[in-house]
N, C-alpha and C positions, 0 to 999 in steps of 0.2 A: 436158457432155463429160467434162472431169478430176472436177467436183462430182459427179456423178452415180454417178460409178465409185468415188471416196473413201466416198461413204453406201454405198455399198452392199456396199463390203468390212465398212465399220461393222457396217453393219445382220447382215452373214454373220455377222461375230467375235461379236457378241451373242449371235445362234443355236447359236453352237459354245460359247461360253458360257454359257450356257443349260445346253446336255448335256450338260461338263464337270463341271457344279455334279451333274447328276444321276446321272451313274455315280458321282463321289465319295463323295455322298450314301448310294448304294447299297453303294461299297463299303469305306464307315463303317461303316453299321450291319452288315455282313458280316463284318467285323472284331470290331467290337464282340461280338455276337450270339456269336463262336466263342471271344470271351475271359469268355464267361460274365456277361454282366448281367442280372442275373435282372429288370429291368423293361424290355429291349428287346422279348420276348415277347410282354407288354401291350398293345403298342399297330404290331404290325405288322400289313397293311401299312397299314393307313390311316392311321396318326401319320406316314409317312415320306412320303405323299403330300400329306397337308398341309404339310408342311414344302418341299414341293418345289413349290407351287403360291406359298407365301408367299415362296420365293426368287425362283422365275422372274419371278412379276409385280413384286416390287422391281427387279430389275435389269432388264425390260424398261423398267419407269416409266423408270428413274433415263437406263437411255440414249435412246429418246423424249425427255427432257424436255432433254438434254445434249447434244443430234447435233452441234449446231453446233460449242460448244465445245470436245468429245472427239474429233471425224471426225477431228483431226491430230494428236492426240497417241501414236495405236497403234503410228504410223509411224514418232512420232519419237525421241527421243533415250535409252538406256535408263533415263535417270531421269523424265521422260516419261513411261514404259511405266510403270514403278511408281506414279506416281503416281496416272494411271490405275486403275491394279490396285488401289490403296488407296485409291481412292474408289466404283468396283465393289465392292469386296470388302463393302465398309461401308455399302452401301445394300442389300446383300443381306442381312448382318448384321441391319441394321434392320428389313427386312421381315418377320426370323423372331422378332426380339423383340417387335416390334408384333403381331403373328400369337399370340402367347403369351401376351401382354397383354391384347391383345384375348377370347380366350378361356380365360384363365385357367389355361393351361398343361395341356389336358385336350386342346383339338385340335378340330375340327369334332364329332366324337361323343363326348359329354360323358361317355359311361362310360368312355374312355380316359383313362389318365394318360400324358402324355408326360414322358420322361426326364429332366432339365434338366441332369445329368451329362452325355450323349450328343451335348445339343445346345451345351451349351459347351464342349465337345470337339471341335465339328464347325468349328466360327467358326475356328480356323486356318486347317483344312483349305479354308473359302472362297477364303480371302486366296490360298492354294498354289495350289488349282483354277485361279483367273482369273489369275494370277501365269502359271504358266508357258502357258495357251492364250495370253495376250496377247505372252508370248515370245518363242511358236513359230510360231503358227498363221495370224497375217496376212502372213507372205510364203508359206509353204502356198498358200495363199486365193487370191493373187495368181497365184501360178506356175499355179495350175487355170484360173485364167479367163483370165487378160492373157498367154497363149502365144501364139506367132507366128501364128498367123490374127488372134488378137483385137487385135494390135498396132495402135495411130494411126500414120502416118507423117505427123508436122508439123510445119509450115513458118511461118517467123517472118517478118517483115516488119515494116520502121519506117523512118520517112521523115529525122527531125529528128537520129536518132541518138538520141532519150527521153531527151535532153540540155535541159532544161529551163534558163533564161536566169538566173532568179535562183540558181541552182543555185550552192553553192561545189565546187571541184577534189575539196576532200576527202567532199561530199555527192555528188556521182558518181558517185567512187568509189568508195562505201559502197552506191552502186544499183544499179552493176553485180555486185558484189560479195553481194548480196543475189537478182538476178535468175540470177546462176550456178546460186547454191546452191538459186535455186525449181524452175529446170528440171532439174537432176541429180534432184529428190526428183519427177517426175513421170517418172521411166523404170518406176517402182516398178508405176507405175499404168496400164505399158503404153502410155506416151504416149514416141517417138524423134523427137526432135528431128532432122532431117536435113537441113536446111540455113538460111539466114537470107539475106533481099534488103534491101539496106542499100544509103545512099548514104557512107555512112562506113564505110571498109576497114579499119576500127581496132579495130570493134564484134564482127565473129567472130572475131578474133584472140584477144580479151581474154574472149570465152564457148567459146574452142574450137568452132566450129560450121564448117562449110563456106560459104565466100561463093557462093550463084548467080546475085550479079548486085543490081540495082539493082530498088525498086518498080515501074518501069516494066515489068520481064521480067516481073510474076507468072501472067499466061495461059500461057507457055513452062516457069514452072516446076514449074505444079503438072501441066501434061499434061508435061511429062520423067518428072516424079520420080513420079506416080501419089498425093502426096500427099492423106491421106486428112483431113484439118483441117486448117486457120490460124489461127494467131494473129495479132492488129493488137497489137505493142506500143506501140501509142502511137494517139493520134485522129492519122487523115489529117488532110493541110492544109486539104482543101474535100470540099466533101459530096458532089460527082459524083466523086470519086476512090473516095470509100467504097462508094460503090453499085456502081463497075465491080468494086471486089477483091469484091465479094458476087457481083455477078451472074458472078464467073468461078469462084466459088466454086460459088455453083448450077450452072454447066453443065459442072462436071467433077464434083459429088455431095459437095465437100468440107465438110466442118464448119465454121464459123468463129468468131472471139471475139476481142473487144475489151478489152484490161486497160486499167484505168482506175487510176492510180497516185495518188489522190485525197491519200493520206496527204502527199505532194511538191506536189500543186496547194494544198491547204487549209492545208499545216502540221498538220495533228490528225486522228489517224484517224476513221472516218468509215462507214456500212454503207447501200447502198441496200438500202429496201424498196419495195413494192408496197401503195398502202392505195387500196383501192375504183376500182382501175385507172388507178392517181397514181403516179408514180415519185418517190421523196423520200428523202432522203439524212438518215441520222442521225448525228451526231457524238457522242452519249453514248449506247449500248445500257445501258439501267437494263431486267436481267432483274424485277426487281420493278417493274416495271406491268404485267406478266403475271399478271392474278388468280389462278391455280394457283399461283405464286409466294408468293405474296402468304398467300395460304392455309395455303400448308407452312410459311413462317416463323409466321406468326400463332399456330398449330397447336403450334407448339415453345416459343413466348414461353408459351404457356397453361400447356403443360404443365411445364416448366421453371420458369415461376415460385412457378405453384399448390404446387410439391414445395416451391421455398426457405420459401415462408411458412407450410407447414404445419410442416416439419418441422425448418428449421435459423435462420428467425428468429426464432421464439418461444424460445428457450434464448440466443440472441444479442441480442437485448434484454434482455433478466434480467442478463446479466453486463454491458452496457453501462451500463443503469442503474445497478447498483451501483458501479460504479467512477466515473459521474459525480457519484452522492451524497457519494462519500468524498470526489475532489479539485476536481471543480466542480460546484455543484448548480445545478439550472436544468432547463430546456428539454431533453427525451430528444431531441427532432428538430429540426433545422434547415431550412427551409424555403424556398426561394430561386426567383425566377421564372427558365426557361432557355428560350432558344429550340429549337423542336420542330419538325416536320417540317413542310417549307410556309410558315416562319417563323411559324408560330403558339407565342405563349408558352404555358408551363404550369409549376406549381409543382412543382419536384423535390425529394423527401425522401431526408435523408443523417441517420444520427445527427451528432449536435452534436459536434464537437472543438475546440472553440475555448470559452474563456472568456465567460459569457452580457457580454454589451452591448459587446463587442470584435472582431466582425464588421466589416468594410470590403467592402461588396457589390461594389468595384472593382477590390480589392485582392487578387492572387494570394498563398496561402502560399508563404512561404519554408522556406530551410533554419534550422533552430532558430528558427523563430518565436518570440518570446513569445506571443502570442496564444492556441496550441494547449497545452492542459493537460496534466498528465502521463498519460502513457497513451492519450492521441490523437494522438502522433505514429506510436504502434503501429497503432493504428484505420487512419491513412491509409496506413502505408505497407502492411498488410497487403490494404489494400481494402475492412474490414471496415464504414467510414463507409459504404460503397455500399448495402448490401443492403437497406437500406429500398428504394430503388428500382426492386425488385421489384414492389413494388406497384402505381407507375407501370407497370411493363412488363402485370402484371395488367390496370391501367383501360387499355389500349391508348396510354397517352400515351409508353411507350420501349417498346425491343424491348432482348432479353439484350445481341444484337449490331447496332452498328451505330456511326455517328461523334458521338462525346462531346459531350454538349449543353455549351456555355460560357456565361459570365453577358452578360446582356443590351448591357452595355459593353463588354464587350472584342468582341462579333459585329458592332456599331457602327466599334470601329476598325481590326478587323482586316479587315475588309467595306473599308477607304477603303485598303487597302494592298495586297491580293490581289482580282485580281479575279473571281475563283473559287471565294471564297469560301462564296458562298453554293451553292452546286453540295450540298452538304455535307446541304442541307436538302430534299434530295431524298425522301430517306428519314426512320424514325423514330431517334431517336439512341437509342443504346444504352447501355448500362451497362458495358461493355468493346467493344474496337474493332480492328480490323487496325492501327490507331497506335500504341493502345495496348501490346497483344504484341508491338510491333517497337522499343519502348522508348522510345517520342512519349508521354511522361505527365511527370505533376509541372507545374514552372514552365515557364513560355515566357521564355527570357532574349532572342529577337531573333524578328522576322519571317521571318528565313529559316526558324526552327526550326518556326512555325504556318505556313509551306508546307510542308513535310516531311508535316507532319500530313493537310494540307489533301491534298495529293496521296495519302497514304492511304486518306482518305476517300473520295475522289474513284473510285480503283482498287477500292475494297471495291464501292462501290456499281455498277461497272457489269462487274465480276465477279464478283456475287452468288451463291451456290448452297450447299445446305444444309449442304452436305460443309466448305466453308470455316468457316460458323457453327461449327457442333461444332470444327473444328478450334482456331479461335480460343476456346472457351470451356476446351477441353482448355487450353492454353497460360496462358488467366488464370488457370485453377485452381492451377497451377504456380506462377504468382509471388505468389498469394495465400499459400502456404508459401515460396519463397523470392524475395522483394520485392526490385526492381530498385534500385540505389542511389540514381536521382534521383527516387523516388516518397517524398515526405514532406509 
C-alpha cells in the first residue's frame, strides 16, 4: 500500500533522473561546442552517447541496488536530499570514469578521441542535474499521481492503546511522538488518515485524529466513512478478532496492514524477510552477504590496492628503510598474528616502529613510548606503519575499509567484556574504518572507549555501501596529512 507508492515515486525520480542527466549532457556539450572546443567536433554524436549510456546505467545500478535504503531519504529532510544527491551524483561520476577506463578514453569507436577537458567539466554539472531534480521534482511526482481520486482514506484502529507494559512514561512518549511524525510524512504519499477507533480517549487527542469510536464500531466505520485501507496499530488480543477486522475489510474492498513495532517488543531493530516461503526476522541486515556486494567491494580492494603497491609503496619503503638503518637497524616489517574475518587468524604487515626485541605483543603503544624509535612516532601518527597492509588487502586477508583487526589478546578480553564483540568479525577488517575517521584510534584507555569502536563497527557493517567506503577512505586520506592528536 504506503511501500509500494514510496518505490515507485523512487523508481519515477530515477527515470526523471536519468533525463535530467541527459538534457544536461546535451546541453554541455552545446555549450561547450558554441564556446569553441576544437575537440568536441571529434567525437560527436557518438562520444556523447557513450557517455550517456555509462551514466544512465551507473545510476540505474546504483538505485536497483539502493531501493531500500534511498526510497526515504528523497522525502526526507534537506540534508537528506543532498546526501542522496552526493551519492547519485558519484555513482554516476563513477560510471563515466569506469567507462573511460575501461576504454581508454576513445569511447566505444576507437577512432574517437573523447575530451577529458569536457568530461571533467561535466562532473559538477552531475552533482547540479540530480541536486535540483531531487529538490523539485518528487512533490511534482507526487501531486500527478496522489491527486484527489488517487487519495487512501485510512483508518487506524488499536485495541491496547500500543501501550506496551514494560514500556517507561518517557518510552511512550517518544512512540507516540514518533508514530505522529510517521503518519504526517504519509499524507505525502496520498495516504489521509481520517479517523482512529481506540479504547483509549487520550490516544487521538495526543495524534490529533478524530475519535470514531471504539474496535468494536469498525464494520460501522469503515461503511460511514467509505474508508479505503486499515491500519491494525498494534496485534489484536485473539485471533478471531483479526480475522473479523479482515473479513470487514474484504466485504467493504478496504486495504489492510499490520504494524509490527518489533524494535519495542525485541529492544534492537530487526527486518522480516521471506527465504523459500519461511517468514524470519533478521536483527543485523549485513548488505555484504549479498554476493554483488561482495564483488563491488572486492572489485575496489584489487584495484585500490594494486595502485598503492605499484606505485606509492615502493618509494615508501626505500625511505623507511633508510631512516630505520640510521636510528634502528633490524627488521623492515613487523609481523603480528590479528584476528580476521570469521575469527580466523592471519599475519598482518606494518613496517616496524618500535625498537627490534622491544615488542610486547599484549602491550598497547602509549603516548612517548620508549619503545618506538625516532621517527616512528611520525610513521604512526601519520599512518604510514599501515601501508604494507596493502598487501594483505591484495591476498584477500583485509579490505581498504572495514573494523580494525586487534591483537589476538586484547579480542580474548575485550570478547569477556562486550558482548558484541565479536559482531565485528562479520566482515574482512580493514586498514581504516568508520571508528577510525570518527576519531576511535590510538590507545584504548577504558572499555567504554572499545564499545564506541565496537558500535562503529557494528553500524559500518550493517550499512555497507560503496559510497560510504570512498567516503571513509577520502576522510583517512585527510588525516594521513593532518593526524589526529591521540593517534601515536
Amino acid at each position: 500500500m504506503i511501500t509500494e507508492r514510496k518505490e515507485g515515486v523512487y523508481s519515477l525520480l530515477t527515470i526523471v533522473q536519468c533525463l535530467g542527466l541527459l538534457i544536461s549532457l546535451y546541453g554541455w556539450f552545446l555549450t561547450w561546442r558554441h564556446c569553441g572546443d576544437r575537440y568536441s567536433g571529434a567525437w560527436y554524436p557518438w562520444g556523447i552517447l557513450d557517455l550517456e549510456w555509462a551514466m544512465v546505467l551507473a545510476l540505474t545500478f546504483y538505485s536497483m541496488l539502493n531501493r531500500d535504503a534511498e526510497a526515504t531519504n528523497f522525502m526526507g529532510s534537506p540534508s537528506n536530499r543532498i546526501t542522496l544527491s552526493l551519492r547519485q551524483g558519484t555513482a554516476a561520476t563513477l560510471g563515466i570514469i569506469l567507462f573511460l577506463v575501461g576504454t581508454k578514453g576513445r569511447g566505444l569507436n576507437e577512432s574517437q578521441v573523447l575530451s577529458r577537458i569536457f568530461v571533467v567539466s561535466f562532473i559538477p554539472v552531475i552533482f547540479i542535474s540530480i541536486g535540483l531534480v531531487n529538490a523539485f521534482f518528487p512533490k511534482v511526482i507526487m501531486r500527478l499521481f496522489f491527486s484527489d481520486r488517487s487519495r487512501e482514506k485510512c483508518l487506524l484502529i488499536t485495541w491496547n492503546g500500543m501501550s506496551k507494559k514494560h514500556l517507561t512514561d518517557e518510552q511512550k512518549d517518544l512512540q507516540m511522538h514518533k508514530l505522529h511524525q510517521w503518519l504526517n510524512r504519509q499524507k505525502s504519499y496520498g495516504v489521509d488518515i481520517i479517523g482512529i477507533l481506540t479504547n483509549n480517549p487520550k490516544i487521538p487527542k495526543i495524534l490529533d485524529i478524530p475519535h470514531l469510536g471504539t474496535p468494536e464500531d469498525i464494520n460501522n466505520a469503515l461503511k460511514s466513512t467509505r474508508a479505503t485501507s486499515l491500519i491494525m496499530m498494534e496485534r489484536p488480543p485473539q485471533a478471531n478478532i483479526f480475522n473479523y477486522c479482515i473479513d470487514c475489510c474484504e466485504k467493504f474492498g478496504a486495504r489492510y496492514a499490520l504494524v509490527e513495532d518489533l524494535l519495542l517488543e525485541f529492544g534492537r531493530p530487526s527486518k522480516t524477510i521471506i527465504v523459500d516461503g519461511v517468514n524470519m526476522l533478521l536483527f543485523r541486515v549485513e548488505p555484504l552477504q549479498n554476493p554483488l556486494s561482495r564483488i563491488i567491494k572486492r572489485l575496489t580492494d584489487i584495484m585500490i590496492s594494486s595502485l598503492v603497491i605499484l606505485f606509492i609503496l615502493p618509494p615508501l619503503t626505500l625511505f623507511v628503510f633508510l631512516v630505520q638503518c640510521i636510528v634502528s637497524p633490524g627488521p623492515l616489517l613487523y609481523r603480528q598474528q590479528r584476528c580476521g574475518r570469521n575469527k580466523q587468524s592471519f599475519e598482518v604487515l606494518k613496517f616496524r616502529t618500535m625498537h627490534v626485541h622491544q615488542h610486547d605483543q599484549a602491550m598497547q603503544a602509549t603516548k612517548g613510548d620508549p619503545r618506538i624509535y625516532q621517527g616512528g612516532g611520525f610513521f604512526r601518527r601519520s599512518s604510514i606503519d599501515e601501508f604494507p597492509q596493502f598487501i594483505n588487502v591484495f591476498m584477500g586477508q583485509m579490505s581498504v575499509v572495514g573494523p580494525r583487526p586487534h591483537m589476538l589478546e586484547h579480542d580474548e578480553r575485550w570478547a569477556r567484556v562486550l558482548k558484541n564483540y565479536h559482531a565485528r568479525t562479520a566482515v574482512k577488517p580493514g586498514i581504516t574504518g568508520l571508528a577510525q575517521v570518527r576519531g576511535f584510534r590510538g590507545e584504548a584507555f577504558s572499555d567504554h572507549e572499545i564499545l564506541k569502536r565496537v558500535e562503529c563497527d557494528v553500524e559500518y557493517i550493517v550499512k555497507w555501501n560503496i559510497y560510504q567506503d570512498l567516503l571513509i577512505i577520502l576522510r583517512t586520506v585527510k588525516q594521513v596529512f593532518f593526524p589526529l592528536k591521540n593517534a601515536y
